[in-house]
C-alpha positions in Angstrom: 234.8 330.4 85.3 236.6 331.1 88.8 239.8 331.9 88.7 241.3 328.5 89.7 240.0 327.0 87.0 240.9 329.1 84.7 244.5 328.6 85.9 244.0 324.9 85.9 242.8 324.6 82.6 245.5 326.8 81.1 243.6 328.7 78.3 244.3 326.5 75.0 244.9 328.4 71.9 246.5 328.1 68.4 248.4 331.0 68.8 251.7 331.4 69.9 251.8 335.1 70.1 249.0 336.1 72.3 248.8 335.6 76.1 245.3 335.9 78.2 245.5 337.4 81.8 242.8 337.4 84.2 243.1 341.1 86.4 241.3 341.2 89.6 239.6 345.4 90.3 242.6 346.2 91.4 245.1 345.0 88.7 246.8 342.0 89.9 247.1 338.7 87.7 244.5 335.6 89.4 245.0 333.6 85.9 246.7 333.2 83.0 247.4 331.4 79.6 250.7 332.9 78.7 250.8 332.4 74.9 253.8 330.2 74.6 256.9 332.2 72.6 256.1 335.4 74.6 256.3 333.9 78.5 258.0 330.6 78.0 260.9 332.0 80.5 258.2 332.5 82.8 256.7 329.8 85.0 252.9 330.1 85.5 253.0 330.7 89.5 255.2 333.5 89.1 252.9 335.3 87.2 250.2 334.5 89.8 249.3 337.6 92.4 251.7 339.8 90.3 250.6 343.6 89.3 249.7 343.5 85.7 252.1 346.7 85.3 255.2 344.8 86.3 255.2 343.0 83.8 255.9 346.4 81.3 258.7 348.8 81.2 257.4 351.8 81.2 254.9 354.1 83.4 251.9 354.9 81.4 250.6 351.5 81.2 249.1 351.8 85.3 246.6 354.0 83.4 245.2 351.5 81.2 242.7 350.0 83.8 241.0 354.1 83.9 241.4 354.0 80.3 239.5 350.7 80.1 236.6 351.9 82.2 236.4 355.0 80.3 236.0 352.7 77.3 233.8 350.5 78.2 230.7 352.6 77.4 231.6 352.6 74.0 231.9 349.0 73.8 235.5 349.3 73.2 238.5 347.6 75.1 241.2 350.2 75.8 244.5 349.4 73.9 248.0 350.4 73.6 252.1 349.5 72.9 254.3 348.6 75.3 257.6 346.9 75.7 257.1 343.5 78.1 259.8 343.1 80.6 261.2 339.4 80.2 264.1 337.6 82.0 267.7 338.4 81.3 266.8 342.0 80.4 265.1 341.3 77.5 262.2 342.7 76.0 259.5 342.2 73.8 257.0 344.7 72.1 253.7 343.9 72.7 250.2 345.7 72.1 247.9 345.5 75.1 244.3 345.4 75.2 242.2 345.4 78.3 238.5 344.2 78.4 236.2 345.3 81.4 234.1 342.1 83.0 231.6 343.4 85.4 229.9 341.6 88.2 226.1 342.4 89.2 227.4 345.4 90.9 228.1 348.6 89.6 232.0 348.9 90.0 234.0 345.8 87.8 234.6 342.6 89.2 237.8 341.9 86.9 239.4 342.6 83.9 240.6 340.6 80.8 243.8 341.8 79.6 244.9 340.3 75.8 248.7 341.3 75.3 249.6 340.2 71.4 253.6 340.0 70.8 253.8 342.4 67.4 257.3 341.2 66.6 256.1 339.1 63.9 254.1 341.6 62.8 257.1 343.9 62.7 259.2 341.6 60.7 256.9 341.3 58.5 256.6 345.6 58.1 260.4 345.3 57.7 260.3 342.9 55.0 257.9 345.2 53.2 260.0 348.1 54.0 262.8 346.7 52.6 261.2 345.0 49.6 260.0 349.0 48.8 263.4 350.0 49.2 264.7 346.8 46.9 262.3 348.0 44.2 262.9 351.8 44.3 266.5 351.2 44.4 265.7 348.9 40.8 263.3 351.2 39.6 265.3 354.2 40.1 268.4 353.0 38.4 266.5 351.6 35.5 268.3 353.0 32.4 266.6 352.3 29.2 262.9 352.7 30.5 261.7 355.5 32.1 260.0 354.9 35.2 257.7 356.9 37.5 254.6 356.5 39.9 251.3 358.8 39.4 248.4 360.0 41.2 244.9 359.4 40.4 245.0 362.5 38.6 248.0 362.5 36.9 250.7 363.9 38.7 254.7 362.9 38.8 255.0 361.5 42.5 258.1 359.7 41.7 261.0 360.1 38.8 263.9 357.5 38.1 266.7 357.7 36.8 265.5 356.4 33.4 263.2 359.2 33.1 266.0 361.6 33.6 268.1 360.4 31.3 265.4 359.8 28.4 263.6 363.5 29.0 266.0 365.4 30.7 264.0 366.3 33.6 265.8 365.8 36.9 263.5 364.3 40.3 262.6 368.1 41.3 262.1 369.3 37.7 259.1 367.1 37.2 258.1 365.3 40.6 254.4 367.7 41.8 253.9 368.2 37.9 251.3 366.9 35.4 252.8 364.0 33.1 250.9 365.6 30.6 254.3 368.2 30.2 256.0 365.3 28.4 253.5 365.6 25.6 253.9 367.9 22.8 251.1 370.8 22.6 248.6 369.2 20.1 248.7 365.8 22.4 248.0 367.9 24.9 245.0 370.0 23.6 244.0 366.7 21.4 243.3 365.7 24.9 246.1 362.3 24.8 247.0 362.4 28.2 243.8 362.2 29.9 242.9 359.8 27.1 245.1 357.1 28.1 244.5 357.7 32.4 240.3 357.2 31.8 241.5 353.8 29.6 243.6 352.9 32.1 241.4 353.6 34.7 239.0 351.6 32.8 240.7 348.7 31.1 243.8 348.6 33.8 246.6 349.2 31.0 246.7 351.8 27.9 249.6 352.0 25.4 250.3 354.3 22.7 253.5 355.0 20.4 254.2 359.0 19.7 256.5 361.6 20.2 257.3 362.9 23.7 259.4 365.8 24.2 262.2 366.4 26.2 263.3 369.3 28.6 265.4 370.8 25.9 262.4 370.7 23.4 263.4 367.9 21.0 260.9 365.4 19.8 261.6 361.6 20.4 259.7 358.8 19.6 258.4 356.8 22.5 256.0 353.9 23.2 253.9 355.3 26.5 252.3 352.7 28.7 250.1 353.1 31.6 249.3 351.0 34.3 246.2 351.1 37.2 247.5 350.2 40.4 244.8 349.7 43.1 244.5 349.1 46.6 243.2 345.7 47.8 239.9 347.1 48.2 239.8 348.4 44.7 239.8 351.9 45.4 242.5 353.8 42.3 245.8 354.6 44.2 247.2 355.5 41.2 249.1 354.7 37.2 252.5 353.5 37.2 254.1 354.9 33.4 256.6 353.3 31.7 257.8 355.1 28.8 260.6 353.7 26.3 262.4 355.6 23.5 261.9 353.9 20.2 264.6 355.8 18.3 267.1 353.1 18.1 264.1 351.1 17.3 263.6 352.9 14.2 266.7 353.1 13.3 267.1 349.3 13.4 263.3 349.2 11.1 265.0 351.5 8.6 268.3 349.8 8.6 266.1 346.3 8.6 264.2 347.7 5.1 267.1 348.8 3.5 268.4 345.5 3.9 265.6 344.1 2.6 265.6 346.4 -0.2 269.1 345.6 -0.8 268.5 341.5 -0.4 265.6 342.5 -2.9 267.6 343.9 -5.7 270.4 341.9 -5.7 267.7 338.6 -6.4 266.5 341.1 -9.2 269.9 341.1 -10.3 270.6 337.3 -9.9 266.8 336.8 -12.1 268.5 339.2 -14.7 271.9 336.9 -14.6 269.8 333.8 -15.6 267.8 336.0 -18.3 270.8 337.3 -19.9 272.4 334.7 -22.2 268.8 333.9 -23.5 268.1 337.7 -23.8 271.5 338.2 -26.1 270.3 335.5 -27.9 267.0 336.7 -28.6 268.0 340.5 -29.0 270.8 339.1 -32.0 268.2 337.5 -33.6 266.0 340.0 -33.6 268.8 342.0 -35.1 269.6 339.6 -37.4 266.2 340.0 -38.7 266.3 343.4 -39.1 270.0 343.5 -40.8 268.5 340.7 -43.2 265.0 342.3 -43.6 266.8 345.4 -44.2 269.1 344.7 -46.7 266.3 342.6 -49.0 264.1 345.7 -49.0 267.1 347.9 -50.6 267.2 345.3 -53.1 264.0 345.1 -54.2 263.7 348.6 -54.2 266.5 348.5 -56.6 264.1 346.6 -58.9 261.6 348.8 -58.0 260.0 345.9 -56.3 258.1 348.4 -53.8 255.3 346.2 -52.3 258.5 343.1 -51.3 259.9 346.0 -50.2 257.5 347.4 -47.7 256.8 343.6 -46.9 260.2 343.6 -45.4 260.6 346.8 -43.9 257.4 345.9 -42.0 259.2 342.6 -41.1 262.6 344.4 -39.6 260.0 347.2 -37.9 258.4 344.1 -36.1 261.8 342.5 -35.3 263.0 346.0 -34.0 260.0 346.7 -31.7 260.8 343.2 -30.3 263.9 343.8 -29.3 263.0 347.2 -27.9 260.4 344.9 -25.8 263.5 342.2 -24.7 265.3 345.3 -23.5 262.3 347.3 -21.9 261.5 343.8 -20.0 265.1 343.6 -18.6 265.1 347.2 -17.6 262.1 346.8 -15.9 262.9 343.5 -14.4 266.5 345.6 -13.0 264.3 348.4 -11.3 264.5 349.5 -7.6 261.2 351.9 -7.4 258.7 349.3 -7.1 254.8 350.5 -6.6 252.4 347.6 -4.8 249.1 349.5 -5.9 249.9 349.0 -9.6 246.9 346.7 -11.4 248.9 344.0 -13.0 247.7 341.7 -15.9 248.2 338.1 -14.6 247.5 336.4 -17.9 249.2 339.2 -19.8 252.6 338.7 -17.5 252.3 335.0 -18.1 252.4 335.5 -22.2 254.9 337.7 -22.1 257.1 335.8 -19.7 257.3 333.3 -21.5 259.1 335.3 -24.2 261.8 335.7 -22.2 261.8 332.1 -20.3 261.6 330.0 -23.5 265.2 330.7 -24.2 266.2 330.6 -20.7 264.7 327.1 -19.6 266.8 325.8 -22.7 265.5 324.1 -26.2 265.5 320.5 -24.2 262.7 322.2 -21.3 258.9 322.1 -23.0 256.8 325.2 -21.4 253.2 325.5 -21.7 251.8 329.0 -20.5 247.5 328.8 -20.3 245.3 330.6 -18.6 241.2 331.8 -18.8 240.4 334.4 -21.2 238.9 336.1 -18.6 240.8 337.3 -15.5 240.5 340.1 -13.0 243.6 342.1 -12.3 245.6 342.1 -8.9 246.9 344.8 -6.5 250.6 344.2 -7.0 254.1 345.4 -8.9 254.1 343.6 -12.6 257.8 343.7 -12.1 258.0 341.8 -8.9 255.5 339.3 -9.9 258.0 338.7 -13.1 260.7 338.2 -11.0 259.2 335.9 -8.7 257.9 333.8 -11.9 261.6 333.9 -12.9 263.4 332.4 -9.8 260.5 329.6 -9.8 261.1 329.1 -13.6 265.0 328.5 -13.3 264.9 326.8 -9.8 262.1 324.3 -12.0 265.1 324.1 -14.6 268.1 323.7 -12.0 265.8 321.0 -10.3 265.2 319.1 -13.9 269.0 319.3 -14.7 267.9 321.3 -18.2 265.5 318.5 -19.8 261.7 318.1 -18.9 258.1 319.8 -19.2 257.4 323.2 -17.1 254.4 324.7 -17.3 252.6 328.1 -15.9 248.8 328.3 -15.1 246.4 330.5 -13.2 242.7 330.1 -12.3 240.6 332.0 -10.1 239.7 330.5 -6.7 238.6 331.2 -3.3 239.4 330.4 0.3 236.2 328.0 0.4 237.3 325.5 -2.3 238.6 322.3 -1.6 241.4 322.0 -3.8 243.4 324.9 -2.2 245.2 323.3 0.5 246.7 326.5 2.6 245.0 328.9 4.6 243.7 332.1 2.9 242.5 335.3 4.4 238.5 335.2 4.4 238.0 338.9 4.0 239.4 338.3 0.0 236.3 337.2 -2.4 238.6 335.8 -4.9 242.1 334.7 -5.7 243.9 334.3 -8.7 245.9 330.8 -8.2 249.2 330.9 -10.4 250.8 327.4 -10.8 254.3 326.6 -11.6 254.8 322.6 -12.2 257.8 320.7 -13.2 258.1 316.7 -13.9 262.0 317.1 -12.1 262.7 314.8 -8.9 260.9 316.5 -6.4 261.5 317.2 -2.7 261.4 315.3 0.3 259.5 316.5 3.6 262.0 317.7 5.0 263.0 319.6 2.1 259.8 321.1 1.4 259.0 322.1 4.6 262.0 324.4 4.7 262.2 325.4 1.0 260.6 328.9 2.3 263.6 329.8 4.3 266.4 332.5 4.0 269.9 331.1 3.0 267.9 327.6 2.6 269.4 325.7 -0.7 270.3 322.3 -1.8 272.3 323.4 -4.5 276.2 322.6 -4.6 278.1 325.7 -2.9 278.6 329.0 -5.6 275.3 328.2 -7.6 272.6 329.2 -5.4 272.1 332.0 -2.6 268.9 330.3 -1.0 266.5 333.8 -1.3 264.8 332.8 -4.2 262.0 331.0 -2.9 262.2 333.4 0.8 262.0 336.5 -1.7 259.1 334.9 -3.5 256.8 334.1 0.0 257.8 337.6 1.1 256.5 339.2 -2.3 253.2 337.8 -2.1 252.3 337.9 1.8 253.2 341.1 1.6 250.2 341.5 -1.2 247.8 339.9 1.3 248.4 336.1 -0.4 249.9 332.9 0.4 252.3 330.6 -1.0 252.2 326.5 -1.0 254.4 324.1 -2.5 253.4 320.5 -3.4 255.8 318.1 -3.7 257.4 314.3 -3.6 260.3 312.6 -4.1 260.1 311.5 -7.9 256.6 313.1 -8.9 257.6 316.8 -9.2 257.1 320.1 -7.6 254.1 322.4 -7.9 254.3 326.0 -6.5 251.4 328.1 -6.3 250.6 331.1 -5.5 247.8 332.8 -4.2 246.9 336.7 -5.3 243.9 338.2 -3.7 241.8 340.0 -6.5 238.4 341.3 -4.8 236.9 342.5 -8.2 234.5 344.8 -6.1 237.8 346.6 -5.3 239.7 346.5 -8.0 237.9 346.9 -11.0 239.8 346.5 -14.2 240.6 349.1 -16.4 238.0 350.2 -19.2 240.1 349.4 -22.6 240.9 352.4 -24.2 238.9 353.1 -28.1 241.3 353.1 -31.0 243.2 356.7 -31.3 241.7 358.8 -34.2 243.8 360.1 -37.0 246.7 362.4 -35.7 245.8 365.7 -36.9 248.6 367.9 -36.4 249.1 370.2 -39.2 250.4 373.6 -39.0 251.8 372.8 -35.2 255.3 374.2 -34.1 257.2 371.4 -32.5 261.4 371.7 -31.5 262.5 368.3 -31.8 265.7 367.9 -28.9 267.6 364.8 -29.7 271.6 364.2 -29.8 271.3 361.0 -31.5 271.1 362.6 -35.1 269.6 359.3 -36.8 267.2 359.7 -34.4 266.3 363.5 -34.7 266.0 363.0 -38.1 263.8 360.2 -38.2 260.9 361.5 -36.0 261.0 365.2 -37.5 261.0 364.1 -41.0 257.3 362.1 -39.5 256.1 364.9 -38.0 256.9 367.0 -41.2 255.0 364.3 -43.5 252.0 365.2 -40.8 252.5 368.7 -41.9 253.6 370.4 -38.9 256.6 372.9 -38.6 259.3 371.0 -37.4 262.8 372.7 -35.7 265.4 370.6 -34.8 268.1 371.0 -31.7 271.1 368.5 -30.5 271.5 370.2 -27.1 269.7 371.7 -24.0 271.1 375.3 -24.7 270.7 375.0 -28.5 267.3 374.0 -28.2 266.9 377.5 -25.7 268.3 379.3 -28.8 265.8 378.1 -31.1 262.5 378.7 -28.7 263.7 382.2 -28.1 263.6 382.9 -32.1 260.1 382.4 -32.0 257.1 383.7 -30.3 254.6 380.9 -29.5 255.3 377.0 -29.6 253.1 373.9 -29.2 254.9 370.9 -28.6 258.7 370.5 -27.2 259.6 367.2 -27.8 262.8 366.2 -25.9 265.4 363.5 -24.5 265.6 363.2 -21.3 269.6 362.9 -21.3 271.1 365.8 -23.3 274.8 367.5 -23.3 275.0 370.5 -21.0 271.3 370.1 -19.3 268.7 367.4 -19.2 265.3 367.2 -20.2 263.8 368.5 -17.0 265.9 371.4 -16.8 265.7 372.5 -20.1 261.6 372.1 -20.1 261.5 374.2 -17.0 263.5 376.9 -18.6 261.5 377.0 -21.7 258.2 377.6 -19.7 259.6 379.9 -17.9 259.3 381.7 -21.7 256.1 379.9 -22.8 253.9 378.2 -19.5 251.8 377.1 -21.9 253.9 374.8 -23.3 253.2 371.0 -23.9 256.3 368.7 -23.7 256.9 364.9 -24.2 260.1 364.0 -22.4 261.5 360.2 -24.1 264.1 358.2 -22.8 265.9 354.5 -23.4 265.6 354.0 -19.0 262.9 352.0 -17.7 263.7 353.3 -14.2 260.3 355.0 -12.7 263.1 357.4 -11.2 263.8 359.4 -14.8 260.0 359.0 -15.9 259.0 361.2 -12.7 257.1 364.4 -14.7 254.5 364.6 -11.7 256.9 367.5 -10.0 257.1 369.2 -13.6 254.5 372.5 -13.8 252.3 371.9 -17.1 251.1 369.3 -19.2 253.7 366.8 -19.9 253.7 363.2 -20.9 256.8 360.7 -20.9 257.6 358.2 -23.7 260.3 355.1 -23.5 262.6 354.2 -26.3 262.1 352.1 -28.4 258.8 353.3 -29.5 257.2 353.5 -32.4 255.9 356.6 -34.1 251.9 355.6 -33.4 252.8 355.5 -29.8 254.5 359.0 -30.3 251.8 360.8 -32.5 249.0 359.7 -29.9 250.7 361.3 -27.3 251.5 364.4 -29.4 247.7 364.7 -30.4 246.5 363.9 -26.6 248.4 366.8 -25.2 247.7 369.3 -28.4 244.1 368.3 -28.6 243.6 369.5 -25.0 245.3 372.9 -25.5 242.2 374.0 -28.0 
């Protein structure tokens, strides 16, 4: 195209930043499109006939037209910067590229100079420049995280202020290091660090919660996370690690479960405030029955009626050991040591719940307690399954106002079967469904669907704390189970729960053969007791067994009596004595005899004063009330394995 024409047709293109000149061999402008924003002061014919240099400020750029013939072999244009002269003094940078157009002679016939205004280009670099600056400043001045940047391999390249504060290390402490430093010394050998860069590498994030350490050498816990960055091609530029300390994390977690332990115990303790008045009913009965049973033996014996009289000394015995049960059952039910691995008796709960709910629910509330004669045992606390049976029991009687039919069941079931509506975990074989019915008003939707939650009651203000039913869900999906509640307005309200009981895992424990004859004659046995009535009773037993029997009312008088003879076999003691208790006074004594065997009793149910596994030797704990068969089997188990 001649060079009129390319004038006349005045080069059309989309962009606004780029102007097209036509050079003759010498350098001077025959055409031109000139690219809108950057020439738009400049009229076309004043461009026309011009020297391509005048239009720059600067010197070097005469040289281009050499640099472009040089270049040319290469296939190349020749390029370079400049700042374009424009009216008014102003000035624009521009890059410049030159393109050599050869006629059929050897020398060039013109060349094609492109000139490309990089201002926009430039705003955008400052934009990014300052968006980088934006973000370091953030990054930097981040408090509670600790942020910093990493090569591919590893190594600090940048440190903010988070990171100073949570380790200690200041920029130039840390920033050419490995991050690997943070890490205590069996991370670091354990091979952690490098660990989480290949998964990150690989996956584009890895996380991990341990200890990191900081400059001073204390240990804090932290959760680490590192992030891949690539370039656009793909190609690793490096992690990014973001660390944040988790000690006021675990401080809120142990404040949050002793809370939870607190919220626990004080339902335990509002279960025991319902139980009470039918428990002190129960226990006066029982002895009532013993005063009564009591006083008709003496009189028969009087008449030397001895076989009325052992009738009713049998009778007050039974009545006694059920009141010893009534206030083992409370004691239990009071407990804060609570043990989730315990195998625990569904059916046998059930039965002996209902001892203690009958008088409870009131003579106008009908329960029925069945169950199959076959069950398998659960994973979970006997204690806290009685307590959640409690609250459901006396919200069922609060609900029927005192007068109506309650009853308890359990079945086995799985996840599979129709009639369970709630989801259960699939990885459980079997459940043990336990059912607990009423015939009282029952709930609307709305009702029901929020029964679960804490603080949630419909009782009048004062008579309920709404964590009865929240402490029940959280008992058993803590257990691996699930709760449901089925109820309408007028038909009644089933809850059930839902214990997992994979008999393949939990096998139930092989009964136990009937305990031979105690043979204990000619044993040496200190009996340490400061109830006297008591001391007496259970020496003059082991006596009529024919063992030699010493007694002792106190820790240091029972230290007296060991040290007056040579070799002992049993030390039976209470665990709460004048002077010393039980534990202290069996460690002294083996510190004379380590052979020695030693039943500790006491009238707690707490787990915390039945602890013997810390004591050195054979020893066994007994609770009060028991009777003496309880007593001589454990006397004979731990004699009968010293020979």
């Amino acid at each position: 195209m001649p060079p009129a024409s390319l004038h006349n047709s005045r080069f059309h293109s989309s962009s606004s930043d780029c102007a097209i000149f036509v050079l003759d061999h010498r350098g001077h402008i025959t055409a031109c499109h000139e690219g809108g924003a950057l020439f738009s002061t400049f009229e076309p014919r004043e461009l026309l006939g011009r020297h391509y240099a005048s239009l720059y400020a600067g010197d070097h750029i005469e040289a281009l037209l050499d640099a472009a013939l040089h270049a040319h072999s290469t296939g190349r244009p020749a390029r370079t910067e400049a700042w374009l002269a424009r009216k008014k003094g102003r000035r624009a940078r521009v890059e410049v590229a030159i393109h050599v157009m050869k006629g059929s002679g050897e020398g060039p016939r013109s060349f094609a100079m492109i000139v490309r205004d990089l201002q926009p280009d430039r705003k955008v670099h400052d934009h990014l420049r300052e968006c980088e600056r934006r973000f370091r400043l953030f990054a930097r001045n981040v408090a509670d995280y600790a942020i910093c940047m990493l090569d591919p391999q590893g190594i600090v390249l940048d440190w903010n202020f988070g990171a100073q504060s949570m380790a200690g290390y200041s920029a130039s402490d840390i920033i050419g290091q490995p991050f690997s430093m943070l890490f205590e010394e069996h991370r670091r050998v354990g091979g952690l660090p490098s660990q989480l860069l290949r998964t990150a590498m690989q996956n584009g994030r890895a996380n991990t919660e341990c200890e990191l350490l900081r400059a001073n050498g204390e240990r804090f816990p932290a959760e680490v996370i590192i992030e891949a960055i690539h370039e656009s091609d793909g190609s690793l530029l490096g992690f990014a690690q973001i660390t944040r300390d988790c000690t006021h994390k675990q401080v809120t977690e142990r404040r949050l479960h002793e809370a939870r332990e607190q919220i626990v115990h004080a339902q335990k303790i509002e279960a025991i405030g319902h139980l009470t008045g039918g428990i002190a009913h129960d226990f006066n009965n029982a002895l009532q029955g013993i005063i009564s049973s009591l006083e008709l033996a003496s009189l028969c014996l009087d008449h030397r009626h001895t076989t009325q009289a052992k009738r009713h000394v049998m009778v007050s015995l039974d009545a006694a050991l059920r009141a010893g049960r009534l206030t083992q059952r409370l004691l239990s039910l009071a407990r804060r040591q609570t043990t989730s691995t315990h195998r625990t008796n569904v059916a046998k709960v059930l039965l002996s719940m209902r001892e203690l709910l009958e008088r409870t629910l009131g003579d106008d509330i009908t329960l029925d307690v069945t169950h199959p004669d076959e069950l398998p045992w659960v994973a979970c606390d006997s204690g806290q399954l009685e307590s959640a049976l409690v609250n459901l029991a006396v919200n069922a009687r609060d609900a029927m106002t005192g007068h109506g039919h309650l009853s308890m069941t359990c079945r086995l079931c799985s996840a599979d079967d129709n009639s369970v509506q709630v989801q259960l975990d699939r990885s459980h074989e079997t459940y043990i469904e336990i059912s607990v019915a009423d015939d009282g008003p029952g709930m609307c939707e709305e009702t029901r669907r929020r029964a679960f939650e804490p603080f949630f009651t419909t009782k009048p203000e004062g008579r309920g704390t709404g964590l009865g039913l929240s402490m029940v869900y959280g008992f058993v999906t803590q257990h691996g189970g699930a709760v449901d509640i089925h109820s309408m307005p007028g038909a009644g309200t089933s809850v059930l729960l839902y214990l997992p009981c994979d008999q393949a895992k939990l096998e139930n424990p092989t009964p136990k053969g009937q305990p031979t004859a105690p043979d204990l004659r000619g044993c040496h046995i200190l009996v340490v007791e400061d109830n006297e009535t008591i001391r007496h009773s259970v020496a003059a037993r082991l006596r009529q067994l024919g063992c030699h029997v010493s007694e002792a009312a106190s820790g240091d008088e029972a230290l007296a009596v060991l040290a007056a003879r040579p070799s002992w076999d049993l030390l039976l003691s209470d665990i709460d004595l004048p002077t010393m208790d039980g534990y202290d006074l069996c460690c002294q004594a083996r510190k004379q005899f380590p052979e020695l065997r030693v039943i500790l009793m006491t009238g707690y149910a707490d787990s915390e004063r039945l602890d013997v596994s810390e004591l050195d030797g054979p020893t066994e704990a007994l609770i009060k009330p028991f009777d003496m068969g309880d007593l001589l089997a454990k006397a004979q188990l731990l004699l009968q394995a010293a020979h």
